[in-house]
N, C-alpha and C positions, 0 to 999 in steps of 0.2 A: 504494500500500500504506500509507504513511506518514498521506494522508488518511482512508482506509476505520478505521485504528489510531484516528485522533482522531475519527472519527464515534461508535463503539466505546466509548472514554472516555466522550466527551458522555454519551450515551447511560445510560450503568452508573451514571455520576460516580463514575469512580474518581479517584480525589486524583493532582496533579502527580507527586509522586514518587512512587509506588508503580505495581508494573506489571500489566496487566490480569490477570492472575491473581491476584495478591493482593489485589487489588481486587473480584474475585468472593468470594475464598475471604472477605473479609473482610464482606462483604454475606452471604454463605452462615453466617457466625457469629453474626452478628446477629439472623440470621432464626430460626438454631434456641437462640438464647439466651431467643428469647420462646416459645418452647416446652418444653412439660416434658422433660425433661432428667434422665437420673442424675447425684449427685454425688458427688466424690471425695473421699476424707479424704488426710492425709499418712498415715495407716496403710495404706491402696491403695496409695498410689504406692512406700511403701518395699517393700511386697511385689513390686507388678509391676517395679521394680527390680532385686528380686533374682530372679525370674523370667526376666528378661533376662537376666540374666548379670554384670548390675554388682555389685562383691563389691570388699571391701580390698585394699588394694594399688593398683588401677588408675587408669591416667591415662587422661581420658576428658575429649574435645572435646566439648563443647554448644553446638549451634546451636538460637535457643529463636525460637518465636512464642509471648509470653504470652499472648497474644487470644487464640489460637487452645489454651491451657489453660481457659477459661471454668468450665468443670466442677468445676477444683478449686480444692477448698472451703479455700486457705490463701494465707499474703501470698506475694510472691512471694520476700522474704528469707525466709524457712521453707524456702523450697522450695531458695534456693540452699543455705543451715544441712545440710540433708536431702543433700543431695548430697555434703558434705564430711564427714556423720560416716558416711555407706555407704561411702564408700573409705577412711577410715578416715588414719590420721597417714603411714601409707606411702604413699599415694596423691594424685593430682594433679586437680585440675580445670581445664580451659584453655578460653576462651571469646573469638573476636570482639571486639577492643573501640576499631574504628578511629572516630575522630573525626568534627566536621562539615565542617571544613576539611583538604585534603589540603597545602595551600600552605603553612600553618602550624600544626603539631601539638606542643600544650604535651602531654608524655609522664605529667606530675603533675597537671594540671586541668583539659586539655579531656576533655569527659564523653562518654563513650560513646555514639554514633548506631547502638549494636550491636542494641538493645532494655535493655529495663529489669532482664533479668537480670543481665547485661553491666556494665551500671552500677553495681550490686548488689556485685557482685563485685569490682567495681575501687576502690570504696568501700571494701572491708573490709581490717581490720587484718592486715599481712600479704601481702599481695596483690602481685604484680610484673607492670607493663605493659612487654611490648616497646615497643624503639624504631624504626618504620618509620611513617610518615605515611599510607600508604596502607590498610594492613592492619595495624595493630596489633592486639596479641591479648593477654589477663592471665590468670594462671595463679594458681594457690591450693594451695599443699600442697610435699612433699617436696621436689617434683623442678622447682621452681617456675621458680628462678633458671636451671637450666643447661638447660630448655629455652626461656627466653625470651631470655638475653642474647647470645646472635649475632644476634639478628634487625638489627640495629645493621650489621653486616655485606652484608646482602642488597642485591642487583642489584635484584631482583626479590621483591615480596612471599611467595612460596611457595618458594622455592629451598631450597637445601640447608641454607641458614642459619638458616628461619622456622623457627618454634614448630612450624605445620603439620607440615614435612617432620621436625623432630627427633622429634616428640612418636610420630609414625609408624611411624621407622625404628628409632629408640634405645627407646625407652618403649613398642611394640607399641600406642599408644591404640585405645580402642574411641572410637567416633563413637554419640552419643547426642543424637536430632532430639527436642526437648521441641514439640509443638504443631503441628506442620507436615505431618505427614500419611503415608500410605505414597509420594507421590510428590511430587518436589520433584527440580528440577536442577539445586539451590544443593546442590553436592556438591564439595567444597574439596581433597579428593584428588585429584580428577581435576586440577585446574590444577598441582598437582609434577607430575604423571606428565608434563603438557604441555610441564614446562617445562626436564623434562631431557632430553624429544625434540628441546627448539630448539638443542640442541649440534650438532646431527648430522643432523637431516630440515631440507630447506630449507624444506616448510610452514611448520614450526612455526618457525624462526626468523625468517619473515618475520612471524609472528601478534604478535613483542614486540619493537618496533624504537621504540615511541614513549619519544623522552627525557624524563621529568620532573625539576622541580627543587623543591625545598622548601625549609623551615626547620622544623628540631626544636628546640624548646626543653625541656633538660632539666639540673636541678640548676641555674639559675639561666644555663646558657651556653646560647647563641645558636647553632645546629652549622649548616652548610648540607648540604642532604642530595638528591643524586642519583640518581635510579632509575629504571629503563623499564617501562613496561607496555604493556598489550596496545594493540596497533593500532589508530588510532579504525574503526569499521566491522568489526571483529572482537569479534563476542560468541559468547555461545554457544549452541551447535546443541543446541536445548533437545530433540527427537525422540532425538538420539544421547546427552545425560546421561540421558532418563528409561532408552533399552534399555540402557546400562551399569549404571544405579544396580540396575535387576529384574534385572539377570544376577549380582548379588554376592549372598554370603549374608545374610540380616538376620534378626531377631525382631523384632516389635511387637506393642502391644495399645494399637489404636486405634477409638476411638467418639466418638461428639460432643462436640467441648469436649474432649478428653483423647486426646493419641495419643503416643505414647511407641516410639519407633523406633532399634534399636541393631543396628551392625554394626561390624566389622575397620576400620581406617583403610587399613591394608597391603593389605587384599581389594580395599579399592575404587580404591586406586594401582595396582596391581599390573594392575588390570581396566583401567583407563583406557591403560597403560604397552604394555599388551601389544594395545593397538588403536590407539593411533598407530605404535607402532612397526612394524604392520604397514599401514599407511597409510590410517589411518583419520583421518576429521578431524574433531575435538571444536567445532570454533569454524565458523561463516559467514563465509567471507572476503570481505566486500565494499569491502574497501582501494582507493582510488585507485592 
């Protein structure tokens, strides 16, 4: 299997790190970028924003492919500008913004391998990045601090202590996919739901038994930082995130170059929660 994957690569030339589907999807943008194309203004997008349902007040996770925005026609600081005067001074925006190194993560200068939104936003005046080396995440607005500063706290990058799970359960966040399409099984809710099953289903707590060790540098100290993650040979069971993600409720308006995809954070935990718990398994266990 493992051979037939790199013939596949060869083949596509998808890049070392990226995985064959975004290695398609990213040849499948390029092909229709040399094609005529509609474009988008920031006047589209704040409409189909509020079409979705994004409105002030709200605290709203973004996961972005800008490539995969082509369409529209603005930098992409605009776009993140755009996103923080739609939720307006009550509201939050929280995004991805883990490092290149997981073995040493400066919390103040290493730059975001989240994408360029990501960096955008961590950049900006104001802005507060959790402390966990694996999963870090920055936030922009009201509720900025009290949902990033337990993350400092976490076992495990999603638990009860991440941004993820606060922004979730305390803040109701909507989930808002900038670029990435109506299907995608990078869905970050589902990993809480998995990982409050590892208290209590033997599955799942065999899925996060691997111990890592780090070093967080932050405010000029040196911290040594502990944490487990998932099992090597346990990924995930891409078949069973696409039928949870199409079982939750969502809105989008998605065309070439431009797909804009929002739903519940709590819909999609809740859906992941209530399929392990009944013995469903989110990951391929292939652990020694």
């Amino acid at each position: 299997m493992v051979a037939i994957r790199n013939i596949i690569r060869n083949v596509l030339g998808i890049k070392s790190k990226e995985s064959i589907e975004d290695g398609i999807r990213r040849k499948k943008n390029n092909l229709i970028k040399k094609l005529p194309h509609r474009k988008y203004s920031v006047y589209d997008l704040k409409r189909d924003l509020n079409i979705l349902g994004i409105k002030k007040g709200d605290a709203i996770i973004v996961h972005s492919s800008w490539r995969g925005m082509f369409a529209l026609t603005i930098t992409p600081e605009l776009l993140i500008d755009t996103l923080i005067e739609i939720v307006g001074q009550e509201g939050t925006i929280i995004m991805p913004c883990y490092g290149p190194k997981n073995e040493v993560f400066d919390v103040d200068f290493s730059p975001s391998t989240a994408g360029i939104l990501s960096e955008i936003l961590r950049k900006k005046a104001g802005s507060v990045r959790s402390t966990f080396p694996k999963f870090s995440m920055v936030a922009y607005g009201k509720n900025a601090d009290n949902i990033m500063d337990s993350h400092i706290k976490s076992t495990y990058q999603f638990d009860e202590y991440s941004p993820y799970y606060i922004s979730t359960e305390k803040y109701n966040a909507k989930v808002l996919l900038l670029g990435m399409g109506k299907k995608t099984h990078k869905i970050t809710a589902f990993h809480c739901a998995s990982y409050q099953c590892s208290k209590n289903i033997p599955y799942y707590k065999s899925c996060f038994t691997k111990e890592c060790n780090s070093f967080v540098l932050k405010d000029g100290e040196r911290i040594e930082f502990k944490y487990i993650d998932r099992a090597d040979g346990c990924s995930n069971n891409r078949h069973q995130f696409y039928r949870l993600f199409n079982s939750i409720s969502k809105k989008y308006i998605c065309h070439p170059g431009y797909s804009l995809v929002v739903f519940n954070a709590k819909d999609a935990y809740n859906a992941a929660l209530d399929y392990c718990m009944n013995g469903g398994e989110l990951y391929t266990h292939k652990m020694q």
